[in-house]
GUPATOR-828032 format. One line per field, with one value per atom (N, C-alpha, C, O, CB): residue number from 0; x, y, z; atom name. Coordinates in steps of 0.02 Angstrom, whole numbers, plus 32768, in hexadecimal, padded with zeros to 4 digits. Glycine has a CB too. Layout:
BEGIN
num	c(NUM, ...);
px	c(X, ...);
py	c(Y, ...);
pz	c(Z, ...);
atome	c(CA, ...);
//
This chain:
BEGIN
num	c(0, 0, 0, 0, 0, 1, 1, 1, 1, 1, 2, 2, 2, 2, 2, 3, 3, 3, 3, 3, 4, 4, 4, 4, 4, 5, 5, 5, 5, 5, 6, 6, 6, 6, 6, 7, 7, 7, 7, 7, 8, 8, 8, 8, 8, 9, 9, 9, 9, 9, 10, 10, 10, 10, 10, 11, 11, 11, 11, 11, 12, 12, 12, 12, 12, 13, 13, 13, 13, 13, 14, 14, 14, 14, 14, 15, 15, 15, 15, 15, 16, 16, 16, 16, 16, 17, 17, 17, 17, 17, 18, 18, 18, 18, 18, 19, 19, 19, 19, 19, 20, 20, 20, 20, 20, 21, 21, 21, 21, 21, 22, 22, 22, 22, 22, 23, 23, 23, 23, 23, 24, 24, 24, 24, 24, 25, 25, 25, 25, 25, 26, 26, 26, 26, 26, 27, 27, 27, 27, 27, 28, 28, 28, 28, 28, 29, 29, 29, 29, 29, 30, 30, 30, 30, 30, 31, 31, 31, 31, 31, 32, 32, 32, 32, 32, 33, 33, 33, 33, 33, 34, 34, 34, 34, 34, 35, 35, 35, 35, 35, 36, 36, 36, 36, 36, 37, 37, 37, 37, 37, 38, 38, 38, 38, 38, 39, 39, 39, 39, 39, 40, 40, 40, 40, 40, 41, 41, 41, 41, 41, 42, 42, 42, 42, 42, 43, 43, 43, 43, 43, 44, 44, 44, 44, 44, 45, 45, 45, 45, 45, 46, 46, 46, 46, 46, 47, 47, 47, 47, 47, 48, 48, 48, 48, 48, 49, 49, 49, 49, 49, 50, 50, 50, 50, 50, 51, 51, 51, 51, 51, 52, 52, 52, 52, 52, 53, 53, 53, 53, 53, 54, 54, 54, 54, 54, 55, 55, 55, 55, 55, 56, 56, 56, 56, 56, 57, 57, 57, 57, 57, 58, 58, 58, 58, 58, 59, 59, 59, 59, 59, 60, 60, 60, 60, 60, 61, 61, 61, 61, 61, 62, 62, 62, 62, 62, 63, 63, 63, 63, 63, 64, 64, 64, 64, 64, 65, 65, 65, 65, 65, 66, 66, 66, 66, 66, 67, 67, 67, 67, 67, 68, 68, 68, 68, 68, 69, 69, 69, 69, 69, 70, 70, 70, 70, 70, 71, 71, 71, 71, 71, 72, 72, 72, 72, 72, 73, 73, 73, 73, 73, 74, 74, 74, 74, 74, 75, 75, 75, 75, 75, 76, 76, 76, 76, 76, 77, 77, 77, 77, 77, 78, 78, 78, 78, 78, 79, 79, 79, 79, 79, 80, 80, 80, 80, 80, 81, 81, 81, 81, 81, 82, 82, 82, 82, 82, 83, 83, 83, 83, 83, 84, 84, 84, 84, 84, 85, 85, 85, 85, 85, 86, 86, 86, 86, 86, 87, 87, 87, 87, 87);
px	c(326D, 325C, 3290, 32A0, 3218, 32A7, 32E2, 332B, 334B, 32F0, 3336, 3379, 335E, 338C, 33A9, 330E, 331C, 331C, 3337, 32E9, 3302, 3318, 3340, 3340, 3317, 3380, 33BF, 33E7, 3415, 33D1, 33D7, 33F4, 33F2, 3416, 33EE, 33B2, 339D, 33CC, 33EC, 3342, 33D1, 33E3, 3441, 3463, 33CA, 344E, 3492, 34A5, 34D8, 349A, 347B, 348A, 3480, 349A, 3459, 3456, 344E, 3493, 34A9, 3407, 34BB, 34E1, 351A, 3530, 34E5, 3529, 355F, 3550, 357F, 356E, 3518, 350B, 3529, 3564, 34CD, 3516, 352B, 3563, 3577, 3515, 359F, 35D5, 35FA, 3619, 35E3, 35F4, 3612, 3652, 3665, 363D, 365F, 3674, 36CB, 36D7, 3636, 36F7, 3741, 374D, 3725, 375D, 379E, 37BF, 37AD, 377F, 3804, 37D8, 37CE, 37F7, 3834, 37D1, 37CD, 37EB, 3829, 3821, 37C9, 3857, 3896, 3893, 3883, 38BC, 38A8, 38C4, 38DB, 3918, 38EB, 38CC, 3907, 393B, 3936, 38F1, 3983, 39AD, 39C0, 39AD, 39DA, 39E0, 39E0, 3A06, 3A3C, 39F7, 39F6, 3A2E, 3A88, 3A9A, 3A03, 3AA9, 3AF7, 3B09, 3B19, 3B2B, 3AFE, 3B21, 3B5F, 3B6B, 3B35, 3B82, 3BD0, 3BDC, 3BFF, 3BF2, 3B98, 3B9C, 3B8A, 3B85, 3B6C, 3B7D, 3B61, 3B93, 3BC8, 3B35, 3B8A, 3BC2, 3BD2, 3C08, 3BBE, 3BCC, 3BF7, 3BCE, 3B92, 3BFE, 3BF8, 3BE0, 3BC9, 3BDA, 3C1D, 3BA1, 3B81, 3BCB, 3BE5, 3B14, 3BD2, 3BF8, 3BEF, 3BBE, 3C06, 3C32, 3C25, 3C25, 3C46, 3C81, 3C15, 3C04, 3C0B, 3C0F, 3BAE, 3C0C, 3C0F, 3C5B, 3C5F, 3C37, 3C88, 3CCA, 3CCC, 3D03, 3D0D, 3C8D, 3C93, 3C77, 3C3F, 3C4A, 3CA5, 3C77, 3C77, 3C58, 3C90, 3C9B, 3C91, 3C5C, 3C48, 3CD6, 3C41, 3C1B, 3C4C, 3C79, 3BD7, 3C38, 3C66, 3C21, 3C1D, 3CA1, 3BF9, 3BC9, 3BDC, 3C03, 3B98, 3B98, 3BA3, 3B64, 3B2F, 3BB4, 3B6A, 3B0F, 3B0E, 3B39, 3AEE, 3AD5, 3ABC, 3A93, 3A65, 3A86, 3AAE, 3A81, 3A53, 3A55, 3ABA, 3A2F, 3A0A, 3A17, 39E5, 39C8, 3A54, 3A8A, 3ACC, 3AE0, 3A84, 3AF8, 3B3E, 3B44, 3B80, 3B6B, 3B2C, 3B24, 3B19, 3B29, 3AE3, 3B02, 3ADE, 3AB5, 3AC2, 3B0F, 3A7B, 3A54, 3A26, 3A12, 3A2E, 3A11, 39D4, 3A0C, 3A2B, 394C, 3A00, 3A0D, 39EB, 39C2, 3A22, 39EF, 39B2, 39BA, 3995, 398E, 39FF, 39FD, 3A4F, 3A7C, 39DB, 3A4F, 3A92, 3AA5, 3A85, 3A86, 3ADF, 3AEB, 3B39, 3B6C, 3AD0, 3B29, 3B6C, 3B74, 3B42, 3BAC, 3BB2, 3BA2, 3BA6, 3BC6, 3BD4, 3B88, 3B8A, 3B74, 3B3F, 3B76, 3BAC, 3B8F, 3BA3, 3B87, 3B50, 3BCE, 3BBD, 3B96, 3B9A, 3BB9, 3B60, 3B2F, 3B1C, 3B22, 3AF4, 3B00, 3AE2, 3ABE, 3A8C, 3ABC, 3AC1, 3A9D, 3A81, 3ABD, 3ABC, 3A5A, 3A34, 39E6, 39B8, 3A43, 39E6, 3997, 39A7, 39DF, 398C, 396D, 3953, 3979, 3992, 395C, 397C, 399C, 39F6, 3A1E, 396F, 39FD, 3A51, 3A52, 3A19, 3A7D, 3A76, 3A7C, 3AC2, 3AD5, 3A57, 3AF5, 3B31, 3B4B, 3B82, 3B3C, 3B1C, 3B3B, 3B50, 3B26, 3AFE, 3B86, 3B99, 3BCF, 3BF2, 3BA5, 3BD6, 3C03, 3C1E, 3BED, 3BF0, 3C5C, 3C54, 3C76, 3CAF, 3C6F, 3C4F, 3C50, 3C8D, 3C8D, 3BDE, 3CB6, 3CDD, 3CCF, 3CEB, 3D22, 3CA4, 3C92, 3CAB, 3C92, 3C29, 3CD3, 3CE8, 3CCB, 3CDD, 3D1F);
py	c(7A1F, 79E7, 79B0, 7998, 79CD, 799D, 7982, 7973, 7940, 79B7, 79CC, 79D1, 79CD, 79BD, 7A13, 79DB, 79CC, 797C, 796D, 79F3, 7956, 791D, 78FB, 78CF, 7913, 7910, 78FD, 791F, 7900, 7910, 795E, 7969, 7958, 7961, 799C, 7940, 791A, 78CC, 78BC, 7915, 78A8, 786B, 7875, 7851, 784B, 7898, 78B0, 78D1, 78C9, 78F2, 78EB, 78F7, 78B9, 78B8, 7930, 787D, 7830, 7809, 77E4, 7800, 7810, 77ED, 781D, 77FE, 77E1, 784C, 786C, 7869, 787D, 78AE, 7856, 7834, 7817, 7828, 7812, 77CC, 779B, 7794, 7775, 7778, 77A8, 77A0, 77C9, 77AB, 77AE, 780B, 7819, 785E, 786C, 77BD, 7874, 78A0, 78B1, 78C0, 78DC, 78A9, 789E, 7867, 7839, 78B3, 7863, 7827, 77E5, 77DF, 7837, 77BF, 778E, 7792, 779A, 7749, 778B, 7788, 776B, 7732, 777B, 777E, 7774, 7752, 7771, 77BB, 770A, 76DB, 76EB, 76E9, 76B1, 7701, 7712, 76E7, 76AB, 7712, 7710, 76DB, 76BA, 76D5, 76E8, 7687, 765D, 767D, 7690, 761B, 768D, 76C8, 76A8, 7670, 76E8, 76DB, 76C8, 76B8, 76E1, 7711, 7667, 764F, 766E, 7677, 7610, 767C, 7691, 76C8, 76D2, 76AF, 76F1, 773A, 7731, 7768, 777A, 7701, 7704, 7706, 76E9, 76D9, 772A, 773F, 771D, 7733, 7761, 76D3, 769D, 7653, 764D, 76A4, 762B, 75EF, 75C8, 75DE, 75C5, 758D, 7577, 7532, 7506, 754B, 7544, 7522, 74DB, 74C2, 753B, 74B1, 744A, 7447, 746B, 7405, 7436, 7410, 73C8, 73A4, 741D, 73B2, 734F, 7336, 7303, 733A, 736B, 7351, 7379, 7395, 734F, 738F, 73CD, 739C, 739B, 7423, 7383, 735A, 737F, 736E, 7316, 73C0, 7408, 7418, 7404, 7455, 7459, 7488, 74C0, 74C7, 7494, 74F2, 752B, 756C, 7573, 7514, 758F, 75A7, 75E9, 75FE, 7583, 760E, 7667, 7673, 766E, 76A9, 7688, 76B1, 76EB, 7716, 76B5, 76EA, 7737, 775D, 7744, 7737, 7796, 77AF, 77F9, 7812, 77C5, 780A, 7847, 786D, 788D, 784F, 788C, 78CF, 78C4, 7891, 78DE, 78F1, 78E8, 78CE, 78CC, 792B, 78C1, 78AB, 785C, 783B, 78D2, 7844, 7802, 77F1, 77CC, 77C8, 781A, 7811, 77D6, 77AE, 7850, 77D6, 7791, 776F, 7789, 77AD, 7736, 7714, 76FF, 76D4, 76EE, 7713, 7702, 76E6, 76F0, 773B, 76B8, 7698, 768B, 76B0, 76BB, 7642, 7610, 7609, 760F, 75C4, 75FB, 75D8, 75C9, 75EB, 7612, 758B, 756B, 750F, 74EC, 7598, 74F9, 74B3, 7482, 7498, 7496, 744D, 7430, 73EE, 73D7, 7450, 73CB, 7385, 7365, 732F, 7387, 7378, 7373, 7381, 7364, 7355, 73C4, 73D4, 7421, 7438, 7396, 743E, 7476, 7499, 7477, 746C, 74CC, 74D0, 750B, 751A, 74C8, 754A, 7565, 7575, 754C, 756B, 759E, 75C3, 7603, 761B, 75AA, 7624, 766E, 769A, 7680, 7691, 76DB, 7707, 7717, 76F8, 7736, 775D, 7774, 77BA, 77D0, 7771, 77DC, 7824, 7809, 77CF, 7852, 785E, 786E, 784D, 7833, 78CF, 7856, 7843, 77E6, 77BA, 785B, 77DE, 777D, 7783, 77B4, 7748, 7739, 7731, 76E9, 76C8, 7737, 76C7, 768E, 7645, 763B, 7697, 762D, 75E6, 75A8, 759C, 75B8, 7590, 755E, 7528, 752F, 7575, 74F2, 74D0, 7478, 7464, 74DF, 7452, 7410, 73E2, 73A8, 7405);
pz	c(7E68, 7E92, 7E8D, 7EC2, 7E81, 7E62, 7E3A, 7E62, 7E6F, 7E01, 7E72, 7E77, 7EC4, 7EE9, 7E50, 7EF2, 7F36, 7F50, 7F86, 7F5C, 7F2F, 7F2C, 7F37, 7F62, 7F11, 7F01, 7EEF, 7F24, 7F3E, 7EA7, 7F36, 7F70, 7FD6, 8007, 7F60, 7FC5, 7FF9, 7FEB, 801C, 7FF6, 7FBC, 7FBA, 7FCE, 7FF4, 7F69, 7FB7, 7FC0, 801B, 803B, 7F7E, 8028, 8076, 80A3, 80DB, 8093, 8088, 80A9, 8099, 80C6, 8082, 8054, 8045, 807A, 80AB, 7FF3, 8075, 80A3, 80DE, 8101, 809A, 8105, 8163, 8152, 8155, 8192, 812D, 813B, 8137, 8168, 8126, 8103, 80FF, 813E, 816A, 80BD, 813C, 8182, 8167, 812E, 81A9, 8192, 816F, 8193, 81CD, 8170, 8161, 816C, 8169, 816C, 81A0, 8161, 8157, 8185, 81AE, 815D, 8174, 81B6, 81E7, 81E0, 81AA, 8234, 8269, 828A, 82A2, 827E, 828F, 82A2, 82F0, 8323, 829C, 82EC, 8335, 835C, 8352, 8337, 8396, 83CE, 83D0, 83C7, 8413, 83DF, 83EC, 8425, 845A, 83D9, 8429, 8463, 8491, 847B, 8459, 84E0, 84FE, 8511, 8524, 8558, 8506, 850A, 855D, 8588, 84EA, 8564, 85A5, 85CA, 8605, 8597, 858D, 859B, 85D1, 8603, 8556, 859B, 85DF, 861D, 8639, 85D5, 8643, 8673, 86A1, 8694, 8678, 86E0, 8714, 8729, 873D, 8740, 8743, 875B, 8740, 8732, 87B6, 873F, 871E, 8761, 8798, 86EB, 875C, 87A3, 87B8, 8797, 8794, 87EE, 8801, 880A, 8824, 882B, 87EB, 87FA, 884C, 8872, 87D5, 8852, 88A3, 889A, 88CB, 88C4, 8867, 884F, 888E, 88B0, 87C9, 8889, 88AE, 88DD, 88E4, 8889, 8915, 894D, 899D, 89B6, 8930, 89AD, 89F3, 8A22, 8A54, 8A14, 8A21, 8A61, 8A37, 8A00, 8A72, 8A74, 8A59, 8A5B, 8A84, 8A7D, 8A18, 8A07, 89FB, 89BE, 89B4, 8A15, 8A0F, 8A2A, 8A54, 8A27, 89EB, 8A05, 8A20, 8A00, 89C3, 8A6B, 8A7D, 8A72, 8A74, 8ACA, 8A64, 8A5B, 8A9B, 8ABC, 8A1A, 8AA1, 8AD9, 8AB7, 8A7F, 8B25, 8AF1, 8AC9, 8AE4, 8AF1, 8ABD, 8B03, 8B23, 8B1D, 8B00, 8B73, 8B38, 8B37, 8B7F, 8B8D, 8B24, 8B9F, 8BE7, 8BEA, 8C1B, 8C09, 8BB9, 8BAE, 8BE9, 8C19, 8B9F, 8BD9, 8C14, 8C06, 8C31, 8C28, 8BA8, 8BB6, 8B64, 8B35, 8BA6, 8B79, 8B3F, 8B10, 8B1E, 8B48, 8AD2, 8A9D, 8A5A, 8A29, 8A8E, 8A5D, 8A2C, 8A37, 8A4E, 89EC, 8A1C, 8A03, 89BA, 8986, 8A17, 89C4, 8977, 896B, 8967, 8934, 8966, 8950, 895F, 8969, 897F, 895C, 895E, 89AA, 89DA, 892A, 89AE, 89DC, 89E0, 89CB, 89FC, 8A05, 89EC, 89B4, 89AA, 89E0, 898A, 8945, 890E, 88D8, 8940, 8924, 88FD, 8921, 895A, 88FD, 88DB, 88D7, 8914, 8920, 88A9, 893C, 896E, 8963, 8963, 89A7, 8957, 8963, 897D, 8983, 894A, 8985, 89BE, 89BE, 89BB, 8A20, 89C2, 89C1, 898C, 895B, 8A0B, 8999, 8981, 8994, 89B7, 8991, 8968, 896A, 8981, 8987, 891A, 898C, 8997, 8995, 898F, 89D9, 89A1, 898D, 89E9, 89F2, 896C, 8A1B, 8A59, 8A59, 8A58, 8A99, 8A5A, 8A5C, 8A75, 8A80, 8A12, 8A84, 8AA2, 8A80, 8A71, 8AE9, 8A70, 8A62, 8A9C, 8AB2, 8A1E, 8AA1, 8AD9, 8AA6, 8A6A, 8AE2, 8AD8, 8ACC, 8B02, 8B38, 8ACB, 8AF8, 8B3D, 8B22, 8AED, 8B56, 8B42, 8B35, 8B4E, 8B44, 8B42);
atome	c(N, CA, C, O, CB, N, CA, C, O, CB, N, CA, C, O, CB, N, CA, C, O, CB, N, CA, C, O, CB, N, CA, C, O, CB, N, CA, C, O, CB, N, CA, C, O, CB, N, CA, C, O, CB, N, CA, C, O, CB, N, CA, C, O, CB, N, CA, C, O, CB, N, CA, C, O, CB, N, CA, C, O, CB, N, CA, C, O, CB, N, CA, C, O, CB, N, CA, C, O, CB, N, CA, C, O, CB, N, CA, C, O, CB, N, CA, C, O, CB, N, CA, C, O, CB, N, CA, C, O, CB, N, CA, C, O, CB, N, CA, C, O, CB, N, CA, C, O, CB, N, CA, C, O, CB, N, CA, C, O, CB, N, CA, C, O, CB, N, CA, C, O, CB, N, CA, C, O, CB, N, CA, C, O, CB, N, CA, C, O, CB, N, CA, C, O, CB, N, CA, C, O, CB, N, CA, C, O, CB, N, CA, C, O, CB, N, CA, C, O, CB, N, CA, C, O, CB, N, CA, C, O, CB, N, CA, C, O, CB, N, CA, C, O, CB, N, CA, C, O, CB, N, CA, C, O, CB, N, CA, C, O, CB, N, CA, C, O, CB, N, CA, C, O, CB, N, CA, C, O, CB, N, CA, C, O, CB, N, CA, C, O, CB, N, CA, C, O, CB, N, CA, C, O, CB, N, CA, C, O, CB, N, CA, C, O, CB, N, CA, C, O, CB, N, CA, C, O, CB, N, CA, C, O, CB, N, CA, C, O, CB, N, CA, C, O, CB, N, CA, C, O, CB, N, CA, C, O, CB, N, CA, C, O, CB, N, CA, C, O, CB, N, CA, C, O, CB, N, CA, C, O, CB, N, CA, C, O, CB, N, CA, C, O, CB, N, CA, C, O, CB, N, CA, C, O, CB, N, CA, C, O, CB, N, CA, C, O, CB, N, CA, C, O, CB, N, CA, C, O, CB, N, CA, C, O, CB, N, CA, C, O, CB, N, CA, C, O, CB, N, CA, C, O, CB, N, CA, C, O, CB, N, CA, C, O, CB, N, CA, C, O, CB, N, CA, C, O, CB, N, CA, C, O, CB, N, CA, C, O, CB, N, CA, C, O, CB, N, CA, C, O, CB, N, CA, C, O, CB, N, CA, C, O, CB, N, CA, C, O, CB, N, CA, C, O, CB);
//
């Protein structure tokens, strides 16, 4: 009776503690890799923008991105179909 006891008290102390080391932090993800850095627009008073269409035809347009104004311009989505706009 003794040793079921003692072995009951011992399976409460090992819940609680938990079982393996301690949990390891994710690390913070590497900016660097990322495929293009976001472009300054602070010194852009054209717009310089890529549309996106959803064919090689560019039949509908479904998303921008780039600067204008002096600032950041995006909306919608990307696909591989673009084109890029130079407008003064």
């Amino acid at each position: 009776m003794r040793s079921f006891i003692l072995g009951g008290l011992l399976a409460t102390a090992l819940m609680a503690v938990g079982c393996g080391g301690p949990m390891e932090q994710e690390t913070e993800p590497n900016l660097v890799s990322q495929e293009a850095p976001l472009p300054d627009c602070s010194n852009e008073p054209n717009a310089n923008l890529y549309r996106y269409y959803n064919d090689a035809a560019h039949t509908q347009l479904i998303g921008e991105f780039g600067c204008y104004c002096g600032g950041l311009y995006y909306w919608g989505g990307r696909s591989v179909y673009s084109e890029y706009i130079q407008e003064c």
